[in-house]
C-alpha positions as CSV (number, residue, x, y, z in Angstrom):
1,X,31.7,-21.6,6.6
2,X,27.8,-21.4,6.0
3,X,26.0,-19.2,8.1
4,X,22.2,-19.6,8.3
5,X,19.6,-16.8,9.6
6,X,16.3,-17.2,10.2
7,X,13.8,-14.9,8.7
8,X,13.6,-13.4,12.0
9,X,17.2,-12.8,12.8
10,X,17.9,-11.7,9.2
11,X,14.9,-8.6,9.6
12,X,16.5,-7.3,13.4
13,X,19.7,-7.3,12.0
14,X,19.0,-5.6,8.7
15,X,16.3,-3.2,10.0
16,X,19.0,-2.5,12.4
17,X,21.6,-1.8,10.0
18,X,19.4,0.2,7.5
19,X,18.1,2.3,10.8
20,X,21.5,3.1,11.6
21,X,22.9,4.0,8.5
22,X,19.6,6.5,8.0
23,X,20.2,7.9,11.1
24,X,24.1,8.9,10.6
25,X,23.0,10.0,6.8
26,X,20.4,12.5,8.0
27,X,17.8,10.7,5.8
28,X,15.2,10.9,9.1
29,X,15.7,15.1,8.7
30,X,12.6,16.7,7.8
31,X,13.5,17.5,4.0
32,X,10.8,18.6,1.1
33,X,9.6,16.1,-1.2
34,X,8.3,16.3,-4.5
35,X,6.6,14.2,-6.7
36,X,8.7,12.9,-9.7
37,X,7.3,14.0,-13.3
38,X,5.6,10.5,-14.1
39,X,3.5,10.0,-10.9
40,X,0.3,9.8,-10.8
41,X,-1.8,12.9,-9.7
42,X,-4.2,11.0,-7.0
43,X,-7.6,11.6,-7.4
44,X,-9.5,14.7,-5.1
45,X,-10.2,14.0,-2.0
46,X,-11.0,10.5,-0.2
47,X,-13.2,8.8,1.9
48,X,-13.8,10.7,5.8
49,X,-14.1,6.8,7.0
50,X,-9.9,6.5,6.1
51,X,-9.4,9.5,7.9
52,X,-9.5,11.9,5.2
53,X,-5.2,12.0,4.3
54,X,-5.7,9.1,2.3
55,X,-6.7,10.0,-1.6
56,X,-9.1,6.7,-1.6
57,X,-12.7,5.6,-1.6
58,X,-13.9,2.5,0.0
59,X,-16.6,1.6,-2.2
60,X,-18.5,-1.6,-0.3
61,X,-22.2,-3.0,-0.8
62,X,-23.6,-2.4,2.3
63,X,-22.1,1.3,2.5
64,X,-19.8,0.5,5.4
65,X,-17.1,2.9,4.0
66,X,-18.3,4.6,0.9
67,X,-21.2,4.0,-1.4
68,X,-21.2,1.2,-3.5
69,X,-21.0,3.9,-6.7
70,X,-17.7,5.4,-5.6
71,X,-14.6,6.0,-7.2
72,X,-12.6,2.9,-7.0
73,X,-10.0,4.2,-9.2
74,X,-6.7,6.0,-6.8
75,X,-5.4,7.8,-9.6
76,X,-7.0,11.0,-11.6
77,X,-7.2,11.1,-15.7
78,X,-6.4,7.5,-15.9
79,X,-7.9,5.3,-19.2
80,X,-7.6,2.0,-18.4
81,X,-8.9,-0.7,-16.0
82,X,-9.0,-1.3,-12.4
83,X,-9.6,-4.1,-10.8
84,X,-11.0,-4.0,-6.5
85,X,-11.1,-7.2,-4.2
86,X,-12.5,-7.3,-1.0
87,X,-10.6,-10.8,0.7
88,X,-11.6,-12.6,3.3
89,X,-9.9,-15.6,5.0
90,X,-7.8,-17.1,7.6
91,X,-4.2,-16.8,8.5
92,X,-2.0,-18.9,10.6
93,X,0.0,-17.3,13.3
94,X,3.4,-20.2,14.4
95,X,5.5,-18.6,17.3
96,X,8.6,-20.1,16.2
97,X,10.0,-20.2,19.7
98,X,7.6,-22.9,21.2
99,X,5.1,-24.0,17.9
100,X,2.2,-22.5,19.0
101,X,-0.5,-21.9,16.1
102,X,-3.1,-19.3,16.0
103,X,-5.9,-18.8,13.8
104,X,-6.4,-15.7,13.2
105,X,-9.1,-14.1,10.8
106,X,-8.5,-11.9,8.1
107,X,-11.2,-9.3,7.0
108,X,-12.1,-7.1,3.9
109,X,-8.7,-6.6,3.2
110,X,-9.0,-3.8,0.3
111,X,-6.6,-4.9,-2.9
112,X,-6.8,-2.9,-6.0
113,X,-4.6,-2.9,-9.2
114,X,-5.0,-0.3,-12.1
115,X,-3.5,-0.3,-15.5
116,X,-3.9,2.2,-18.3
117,X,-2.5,5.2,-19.9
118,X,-2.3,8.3,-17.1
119,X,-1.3,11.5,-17.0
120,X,1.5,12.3,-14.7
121,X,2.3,15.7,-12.6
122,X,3.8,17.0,-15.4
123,X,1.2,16.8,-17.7
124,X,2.5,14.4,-20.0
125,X,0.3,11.2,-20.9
126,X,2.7,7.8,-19.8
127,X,1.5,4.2,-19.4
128,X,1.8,2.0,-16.3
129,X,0.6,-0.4,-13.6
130,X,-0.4,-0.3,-10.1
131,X,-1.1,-2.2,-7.1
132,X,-2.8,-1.2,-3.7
133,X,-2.8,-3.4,-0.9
């Protein structure tokens, strides 16, 4: 027997599942968390335009976030590369009950990538690459 899902139907019944089964482990308790030895320590700070809780500048030419000058980099004593993209485009929304399409813009979406050598909590230099979207 071959039973097919849509997309849909396969994300309400997962998210469903993977709800539940958090719920009856106690994984939603409040619990302390603490970084693992090789992340990153994020950079000081961030940009008040983000709301202050996020460790991240918004460096943009016409200084609609941060200064064009600004840290790009997310991640403290890092020697290696980073890479920011500002994209701009269109997207196309399909209800898939009835076909309908909608275009729909899609604005200055902040991507980054970095990729160097870092030093993690612990101290200890590691190597490693990441992506913000």
């Amino acid at each position: 027997m071959n039973t097919r899902f849509t997309r849909r139907q396969f994300m309400r019944t997962g998210t469903g599942i993977v709800g539940g089964a958090a719920l009856a482990s106690g994984l939603l308790r409040p619990q302390r968390v603490e970084a693992a030895s090789d992340d990153p320590l994020p950079i000081p700070g961030g940009s008040p335009a983000l709301g202050g809780g996020f460790h991240v500048f918004g460096p943009t030419p016409d200084d609609s976030f941060d200064p064009i000058d600004a840290e790009p980099c997310p991640i403290a004593n890092v020697n290696g590369v980073v890479g920011l993209a500002y994209v701009d485009g269109m997207v196309t929304r399909i209800n898939t009950r009835n076909g309908d399409r909608a275009e729909l813009p899609f604005i200055a979406s902040d991507m980054r990538f970095v990729q160097g050598v870092y030093r993690g909590v612990d101290g200890k230099p590691r190597q490693g690459t990441f992506g913000f979207i």
